[in-house]
N, C-alpha and C positions, 0 to 999 in steps of 0.2 A: 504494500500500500504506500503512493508516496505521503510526505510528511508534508504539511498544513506551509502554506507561504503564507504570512503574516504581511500583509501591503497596507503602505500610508498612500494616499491620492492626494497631491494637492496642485490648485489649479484656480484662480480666482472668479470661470464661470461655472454658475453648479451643476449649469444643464450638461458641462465637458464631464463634471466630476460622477454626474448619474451617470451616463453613458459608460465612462470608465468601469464603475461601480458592475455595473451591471455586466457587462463583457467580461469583466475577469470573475466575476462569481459564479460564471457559466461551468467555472473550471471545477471539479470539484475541490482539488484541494486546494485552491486558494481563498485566500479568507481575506477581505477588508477591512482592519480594524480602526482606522482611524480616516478622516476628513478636513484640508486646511482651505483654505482660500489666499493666505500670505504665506510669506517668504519664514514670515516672525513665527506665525501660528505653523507652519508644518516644523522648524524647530524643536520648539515647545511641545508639538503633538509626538515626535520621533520621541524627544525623551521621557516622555510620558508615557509611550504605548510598545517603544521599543520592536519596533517592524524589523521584519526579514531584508524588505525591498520598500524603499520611497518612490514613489512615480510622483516625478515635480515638472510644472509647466515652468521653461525657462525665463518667461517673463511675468513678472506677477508683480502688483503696489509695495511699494517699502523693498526691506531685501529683495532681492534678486535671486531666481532659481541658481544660481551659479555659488551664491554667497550661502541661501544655502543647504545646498549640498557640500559646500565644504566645512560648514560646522555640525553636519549632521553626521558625515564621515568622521569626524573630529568626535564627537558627542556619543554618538552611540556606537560601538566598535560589533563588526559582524552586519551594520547595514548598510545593504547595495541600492547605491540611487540608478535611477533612469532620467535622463533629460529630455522631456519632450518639449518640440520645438515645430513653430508653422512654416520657417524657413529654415533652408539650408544655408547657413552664415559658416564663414570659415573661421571667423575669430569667437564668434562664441562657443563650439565645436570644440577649438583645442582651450580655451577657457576654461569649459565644464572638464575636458578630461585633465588641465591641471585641478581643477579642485577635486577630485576624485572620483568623478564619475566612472560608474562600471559599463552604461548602458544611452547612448542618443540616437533620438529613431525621432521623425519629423509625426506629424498628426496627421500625416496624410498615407500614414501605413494602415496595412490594411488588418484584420480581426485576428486575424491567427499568425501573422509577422508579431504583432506586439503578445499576445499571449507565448508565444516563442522568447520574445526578448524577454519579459520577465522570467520567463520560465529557467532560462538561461543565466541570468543574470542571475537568479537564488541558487543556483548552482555554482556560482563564483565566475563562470564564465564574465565574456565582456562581449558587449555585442554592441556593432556601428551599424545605422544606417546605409544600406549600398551605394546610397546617392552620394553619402559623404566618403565613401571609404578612396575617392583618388586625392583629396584635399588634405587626408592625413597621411598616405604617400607621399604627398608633396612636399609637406611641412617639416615632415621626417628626413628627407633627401636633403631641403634645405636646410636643417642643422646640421645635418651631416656632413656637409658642403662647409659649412662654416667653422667647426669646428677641426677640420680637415687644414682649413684656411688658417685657423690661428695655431694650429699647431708649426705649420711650415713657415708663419712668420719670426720664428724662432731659430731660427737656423743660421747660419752665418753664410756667406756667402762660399765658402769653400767646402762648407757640409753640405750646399745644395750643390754645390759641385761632384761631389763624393756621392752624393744620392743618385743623382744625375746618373753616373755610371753605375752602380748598385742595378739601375732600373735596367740597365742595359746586358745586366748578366756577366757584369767584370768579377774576377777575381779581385781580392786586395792588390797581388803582385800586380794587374794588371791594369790596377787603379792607380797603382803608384807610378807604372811606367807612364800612365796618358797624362798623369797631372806633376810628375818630376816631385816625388814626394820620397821619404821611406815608407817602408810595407808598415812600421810599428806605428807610423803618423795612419796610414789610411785605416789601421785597424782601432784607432783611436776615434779620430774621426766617426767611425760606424760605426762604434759603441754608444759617441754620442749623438750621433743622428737617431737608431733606433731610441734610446733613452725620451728624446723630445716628442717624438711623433707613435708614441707609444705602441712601437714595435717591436713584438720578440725575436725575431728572424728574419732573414733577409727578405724571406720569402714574404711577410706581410709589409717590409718596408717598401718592395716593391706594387703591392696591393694599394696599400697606402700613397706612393705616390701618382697612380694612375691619372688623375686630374690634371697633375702639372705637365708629366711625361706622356701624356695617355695617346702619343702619334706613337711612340716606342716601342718595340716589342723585345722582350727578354732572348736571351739565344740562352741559357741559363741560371738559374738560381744555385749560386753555389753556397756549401757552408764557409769557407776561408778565402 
């Protein structure tokens, strides 16, 4: 038999919050214990009634569905919010999944997508909307991009030199011979180049450089 999912609903129309109401207690085993209309009142009602799962509409009077579900994450430990939302906004998206959300699906899903999502989300899962799931691709590539970036702004001009060739499938010897260096300099060097760009081997400092070098292709990864 599965076990009872304890749901809060808040949403500041009630005729959103009956409809809610009613669709998820089709389920059997979900249960709706509690009803808000604010941001302040589903708070208050989370720590009062201590729910499995919050279903909060992201825009509501006073607090912000955003603001919270990160004190409700904060507040009650063990409950999974869902952020429902009438549009697909990209900044409130990765917003709610900074404040903890487990769960954002627009209102324009359909009956058994959000009995899914909840369904899901009480299982610890995390579930996106399809419509948003290229916009947190995106957002993702672009820290990744960036972080990428400030790590190789740290490098000295002769470490990007030294990478340079790394990418290229040199040996140390053969690093030293392109750049009139000693082998115990270039092995220096790529100790501290991996060290900045948080590489453990050649083989991911080449991974890692791809961006910069990424016309390049390796004729080898060697270990020395």
């Amino acid at each position: 038999m599965s076990r009872t999912v304890r749901i809060l609903i808040a949403d500041d129309h009630s005729v959103v919050r009956a409809g809610l109401r009613a669709l998820l207690e089709r389920q059997g085993h979900f249960r709706v214990i509690a009803e808000a209309g604010t941001g302040e009142e589903a708070i208050e009602t989370a720590r009062n009634h201590q729910p499995d799962v919050a279903v909060l509409d992201i825009r509501m009077p006073g607090i912000s569905g955003i603001e919270a579900c990160r004190r409700i994450v904060e507040y009650v430990p063990g409950c999974r919010v869902i952020m429902l939302t009438s549009y697909a906004e990209d900044e409130l998206l990765m917003a709610a999944i900074q404040a903890g959300a487990s769960g954002y699906v627009l209102k324009r899903i359909g009956d058994n997508e959000l009995v899914q999502a909840v369904e899901r989300v009480s299982r610890g899962e995390g579930m996106l909307d399809p419509a948003m799931t290229a916009s947190v691709f995106a957002e993702v590539r672009k820290s990744t991009q960036a972080q990428n970036a400030a790590a190789f702004s740290d490098l000295t001009p002769q470490e990007m030199a030294v990478l340079a060739r790394v990418a290229e499938g040199l040996t140390n010897r053969q690093i030293a011979v392109k750049l009139y260096l000693g082998e115990g300099t270039v092995r220096n060097y790529v100790s501290s180049v991996l060290s900045k760009i948080g590489a453990s081997n050649r083989a991911e400092a080449f991974i890692n450089s791809c961006p910069p070098w990424k016309n390049k292709r390796p004729r080898a990864v060697y270990r020395s």
